[in-house]
C-alpha positions in Angstrom: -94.1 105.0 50.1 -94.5 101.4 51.2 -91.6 100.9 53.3 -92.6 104.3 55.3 -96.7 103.1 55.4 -95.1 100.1 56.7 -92.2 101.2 58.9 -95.3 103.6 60.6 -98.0 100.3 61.1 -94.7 98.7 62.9 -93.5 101.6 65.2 -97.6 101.9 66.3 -97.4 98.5 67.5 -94.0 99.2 69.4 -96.1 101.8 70.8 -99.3 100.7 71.9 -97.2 97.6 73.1 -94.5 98.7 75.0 -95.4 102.2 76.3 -99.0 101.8 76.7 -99.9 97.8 77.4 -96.5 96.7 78.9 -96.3 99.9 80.6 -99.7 99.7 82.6 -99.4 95.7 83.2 -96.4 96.0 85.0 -98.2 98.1 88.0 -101.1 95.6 87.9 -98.3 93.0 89.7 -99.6 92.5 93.3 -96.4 92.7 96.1 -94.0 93.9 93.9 -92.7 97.4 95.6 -93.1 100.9 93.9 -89.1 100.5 93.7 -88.6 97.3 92.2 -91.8 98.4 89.6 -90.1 101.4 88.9 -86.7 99.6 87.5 -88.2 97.7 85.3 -89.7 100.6 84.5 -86.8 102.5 83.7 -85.2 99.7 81.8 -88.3 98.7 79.8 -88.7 102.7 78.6 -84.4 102.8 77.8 -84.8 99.8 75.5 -88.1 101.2 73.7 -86.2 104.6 73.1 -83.5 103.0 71.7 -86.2 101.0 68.9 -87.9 104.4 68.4 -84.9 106.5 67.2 -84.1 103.8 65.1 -87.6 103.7 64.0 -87.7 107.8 64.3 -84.9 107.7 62.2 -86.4 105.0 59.7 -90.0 106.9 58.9 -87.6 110.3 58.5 -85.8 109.0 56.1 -88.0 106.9 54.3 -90.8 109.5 54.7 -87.9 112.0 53.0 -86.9 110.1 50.1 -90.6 108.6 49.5 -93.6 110.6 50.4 -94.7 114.2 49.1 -97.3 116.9 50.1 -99.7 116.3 53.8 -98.4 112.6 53.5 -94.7 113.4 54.3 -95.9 116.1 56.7 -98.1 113.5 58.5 -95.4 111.0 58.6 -92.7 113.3 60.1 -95.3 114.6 62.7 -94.8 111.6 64.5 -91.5 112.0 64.7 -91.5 115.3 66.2 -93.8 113.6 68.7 -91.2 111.3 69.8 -88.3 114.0 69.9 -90.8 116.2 72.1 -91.0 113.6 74.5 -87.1 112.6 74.9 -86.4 116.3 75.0 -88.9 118.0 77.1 -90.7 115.2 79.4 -88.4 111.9 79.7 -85.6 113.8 81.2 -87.8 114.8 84.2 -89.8 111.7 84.3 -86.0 109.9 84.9 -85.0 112.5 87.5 -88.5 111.9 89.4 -88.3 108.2 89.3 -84.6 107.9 90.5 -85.7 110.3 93.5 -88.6 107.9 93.7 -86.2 105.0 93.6 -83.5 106.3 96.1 -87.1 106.7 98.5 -86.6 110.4 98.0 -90.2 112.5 98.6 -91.7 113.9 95.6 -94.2 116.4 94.6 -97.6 115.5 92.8 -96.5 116.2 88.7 -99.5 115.8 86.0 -96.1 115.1 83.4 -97.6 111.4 82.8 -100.0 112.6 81.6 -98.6 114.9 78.8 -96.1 111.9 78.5 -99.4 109.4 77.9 -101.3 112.2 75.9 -98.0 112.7 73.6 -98.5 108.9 73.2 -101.7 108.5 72.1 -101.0 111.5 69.2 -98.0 109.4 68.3 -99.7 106.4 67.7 -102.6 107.5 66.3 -101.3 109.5 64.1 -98.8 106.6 63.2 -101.8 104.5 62.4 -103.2 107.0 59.9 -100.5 107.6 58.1 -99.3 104.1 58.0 -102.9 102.9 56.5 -103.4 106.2 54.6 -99.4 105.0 52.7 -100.8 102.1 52.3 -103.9 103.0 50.3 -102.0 105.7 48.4 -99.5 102.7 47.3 -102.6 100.4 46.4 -104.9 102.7 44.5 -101.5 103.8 43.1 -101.3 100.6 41.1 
């Protein structure tokens, strides 16, 4: 149960770092156009995906051969999370930000924000279940 409790604490901090800090700082970056903010944009969110399905794939199988009962349940939720958001929002969020790029007009969307709301779930959810494995491992001993 330790190595998912701990391969949970390490994907929230991949999380909060990456998707919510690094992702907000970037726009803070006075004279940089929308553009050029949107590129790095798009190549800081293809290398996070790539370290989440590893790390989607590490809690799943970890969570699998380790955890039992609301525990596994709590550490897989995350992990439907993440596949939600690959699935269902990032595809349209890349279509609207190459239109964006190419200086195509585009309609108002409010898919951030399921994107950002999916996020916060993730994490905190992540950060329960990664502290919650960790005290079931040390009252455990």
């Amino acid at each position: 149960m330790g190595i998912a409790a701990a391969v949970a604490l390490i994907w929230a901090g991949l999380s909060l770092g990456g998707n919510m800090i690094a992702a907000t700082a970037k726009f803070q970056a006075p004279g940089l156009p929308m553009q050029a903010l949107l590129q790095v944009g798009r190549a800081q969110f293809d290398w996070l995906s790539g370290a989440e399905w590893l790390f989607a794939g590490a809690v799943t199988v970890s969570a699998l051969v380790w955890a039992r009962g609301a525990v596994l349940l709590l550490l897989l939720l995350p992990v439907a999370i993440f596949l939600g958001q690959e699935i269902l929002i990032m595809p349209t969020l890349e279509e609207r930000t190459l239109r964006i790029i190419a200086g195509e007009p585009v309609a108002p969307s409010s898919l951030h924000f399921g994107f950002i709301a999916a996020e916060l779930l993730k994490f905190a959810i992540l950060c329960v279940a990664g502290v919650w494995g960790v005290l079931i491992k040390e009252t455990a001993r």
